[in-house]
C-alpha positions in Angstrom: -52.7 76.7 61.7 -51.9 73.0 62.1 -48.8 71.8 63.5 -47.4 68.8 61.7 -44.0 67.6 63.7 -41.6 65.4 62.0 -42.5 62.8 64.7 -45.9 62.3 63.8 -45.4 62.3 59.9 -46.9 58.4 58.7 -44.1 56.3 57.5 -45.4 53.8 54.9 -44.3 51.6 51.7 -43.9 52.9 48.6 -46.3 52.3 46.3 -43.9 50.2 44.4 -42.0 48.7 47.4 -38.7 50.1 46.9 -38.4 52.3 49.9 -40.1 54.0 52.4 -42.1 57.6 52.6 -42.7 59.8 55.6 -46.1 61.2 54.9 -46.5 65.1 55.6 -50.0 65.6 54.8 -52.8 64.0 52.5 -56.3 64.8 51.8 -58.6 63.3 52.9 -56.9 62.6 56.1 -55.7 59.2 56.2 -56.3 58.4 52.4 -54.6 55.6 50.4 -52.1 55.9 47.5 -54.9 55.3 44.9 -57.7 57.7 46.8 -55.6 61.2 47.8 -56.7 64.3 46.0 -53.5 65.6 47.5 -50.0 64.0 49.0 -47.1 65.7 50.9 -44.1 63.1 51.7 -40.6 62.9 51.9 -39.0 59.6 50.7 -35.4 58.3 51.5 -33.8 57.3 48.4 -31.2 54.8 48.8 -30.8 52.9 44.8 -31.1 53.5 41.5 -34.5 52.2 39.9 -38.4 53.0 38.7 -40.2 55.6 40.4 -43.8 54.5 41.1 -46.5 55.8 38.9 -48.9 57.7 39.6 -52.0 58.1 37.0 -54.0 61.1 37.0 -51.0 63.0 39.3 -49.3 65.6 38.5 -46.3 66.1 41.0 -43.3 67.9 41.9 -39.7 66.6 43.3 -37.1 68.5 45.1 -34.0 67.0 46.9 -33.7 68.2 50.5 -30.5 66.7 51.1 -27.9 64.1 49.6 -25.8 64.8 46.2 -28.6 64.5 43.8 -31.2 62.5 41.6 -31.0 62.4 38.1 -34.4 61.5 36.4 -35.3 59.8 33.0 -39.0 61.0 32.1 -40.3 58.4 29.0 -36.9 58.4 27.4 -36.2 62.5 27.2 -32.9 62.9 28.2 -31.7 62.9 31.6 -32.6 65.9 34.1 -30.1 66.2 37.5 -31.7 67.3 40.6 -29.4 68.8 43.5 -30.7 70.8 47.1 -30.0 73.9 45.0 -32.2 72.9 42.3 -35.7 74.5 41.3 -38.9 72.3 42.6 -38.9 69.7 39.2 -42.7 69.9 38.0 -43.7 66.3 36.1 -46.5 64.4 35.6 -46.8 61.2 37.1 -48.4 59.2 34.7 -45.1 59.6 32.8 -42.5 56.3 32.9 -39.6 58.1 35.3 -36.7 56.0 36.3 -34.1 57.5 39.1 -30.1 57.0 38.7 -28.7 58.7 42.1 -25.6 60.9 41.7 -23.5 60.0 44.6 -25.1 58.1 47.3 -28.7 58.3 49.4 -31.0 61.2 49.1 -33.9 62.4 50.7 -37.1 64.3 48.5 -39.6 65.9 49.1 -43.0 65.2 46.9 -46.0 67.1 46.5 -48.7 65.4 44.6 -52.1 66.9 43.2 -54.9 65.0 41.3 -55.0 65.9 38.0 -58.8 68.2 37.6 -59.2 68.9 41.3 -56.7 70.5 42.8 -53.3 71.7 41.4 -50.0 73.0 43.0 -46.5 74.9 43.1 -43.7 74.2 44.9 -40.7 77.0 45.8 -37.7 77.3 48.3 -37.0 79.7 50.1 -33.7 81.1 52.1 -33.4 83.6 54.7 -31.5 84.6 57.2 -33.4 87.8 58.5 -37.3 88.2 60.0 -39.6 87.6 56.7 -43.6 88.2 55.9 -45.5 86.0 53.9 -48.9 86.2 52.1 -50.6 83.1 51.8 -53.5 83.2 49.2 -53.9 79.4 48.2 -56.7 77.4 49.5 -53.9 75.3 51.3 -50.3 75.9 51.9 -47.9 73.4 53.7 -44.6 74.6 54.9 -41.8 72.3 55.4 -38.5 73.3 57.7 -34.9 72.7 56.3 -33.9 74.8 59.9 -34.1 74.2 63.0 -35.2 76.9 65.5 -37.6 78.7 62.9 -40.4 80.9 64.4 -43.7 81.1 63.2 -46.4 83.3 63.9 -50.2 83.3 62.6 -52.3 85.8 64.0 -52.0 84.6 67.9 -50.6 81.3 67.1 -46.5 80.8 67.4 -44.6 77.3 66.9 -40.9 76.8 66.8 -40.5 74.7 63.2 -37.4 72.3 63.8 -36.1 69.8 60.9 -38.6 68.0 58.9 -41.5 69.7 61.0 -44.4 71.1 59.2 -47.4 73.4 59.8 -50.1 73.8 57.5 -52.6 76.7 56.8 -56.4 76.6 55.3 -57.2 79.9 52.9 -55.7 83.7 52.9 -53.7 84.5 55.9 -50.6 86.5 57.1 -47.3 84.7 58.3 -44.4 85.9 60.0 -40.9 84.0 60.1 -38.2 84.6 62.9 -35.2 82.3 62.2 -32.3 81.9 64.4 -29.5 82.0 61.4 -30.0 81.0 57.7 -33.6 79.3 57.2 -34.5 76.9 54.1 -38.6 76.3 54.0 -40.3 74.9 51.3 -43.6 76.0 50.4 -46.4 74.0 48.8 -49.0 75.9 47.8 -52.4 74.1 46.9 -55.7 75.5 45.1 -59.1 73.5 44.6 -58.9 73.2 40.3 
């Protein structure tokens, strides 16, 4: 298990200049906007506009926190994202413009290339100890909580906000949170 704290997570440009992204994870390590096989990042959102595109990407978008996003995908009608919303699944390639709903937000994205790897996204609430299975070849975990106990095998780390830990392959996970828990779950497989 690899421990990603919030204070470590690479804060860059967007790849259209409009704000800034915290970088979770990418492979390979260190890669460029144009070279990742796979992208974990949260981005503050702070006006209306363009999303970047991204060819060849498929990706998903979840708020973590503000009042919402709602997105234009290539002129389908618009689709409003909130924190209680589903993970929204879309492909990057598509022309996506962002109107926000009531002030900043921040996002998380989870981006795959398009014949090599592909993803899922899910949320998750609990308030009690929980198991977990992991079966992808990667899975990132992202805390909403702070205080959130993790154990893998003999390895235990105390998840705060915005910390991360990451797994490689099938293992067993237990959670211990100290009141109600949010994590989000990014599970990745080689295509």
């Amino acid at each position: 298990m690899q421990f990603l704290p919030a204070t470590a997570h690479r804060r860059m440009p967007w790849k259209n200049g409009g704000g800034e992204t915290a970088e979770i994870a990418v492979s390979p390590e260190g890669a460029g906007l144009g070279e990742f096989a796979w992208r974990i990042s949260m981005a503050q959102v702070g006006t209306d506009g363009p999303f970047s595109a991204f060819p060849g990407i498929d990706r998903s978008l979840s708020v973590l926190e503000g009042c919402g996003i709602a997105l234009s995908l290539a002129g389908a009608p618009e689709i409003v994202l909130m924190t209680e919303s589903l993970p929204f699944a879309f492909a990057g390639d598509a022309a996506a413009t962002a109107r926000l709903v009531a002030g900043a937000i921040t996002d998380l994205n989870v981006m795959t290339r398009r014949g090599l790897w592909r993803h899922e996204v899910e949320r998750l609430r609990f308030g009690d100890k929980r198991s977990l299975r992991c079966t992808a070849d990667i899975t990132v975990f992202l805390s909403r909580s702070s205080n959130l106990g993790l154990v893998a095998g003999m390895q235990h780390v105390t998840l705060g906000i915005d910390d991360a830990a990451l797994v490689e392959g099938a293992i067993d996970l237990n959670f211990e949170p100290e009141g109600e828990a949010t994590l989000f779950v990014a599970r990745l497989w080689r295509a």
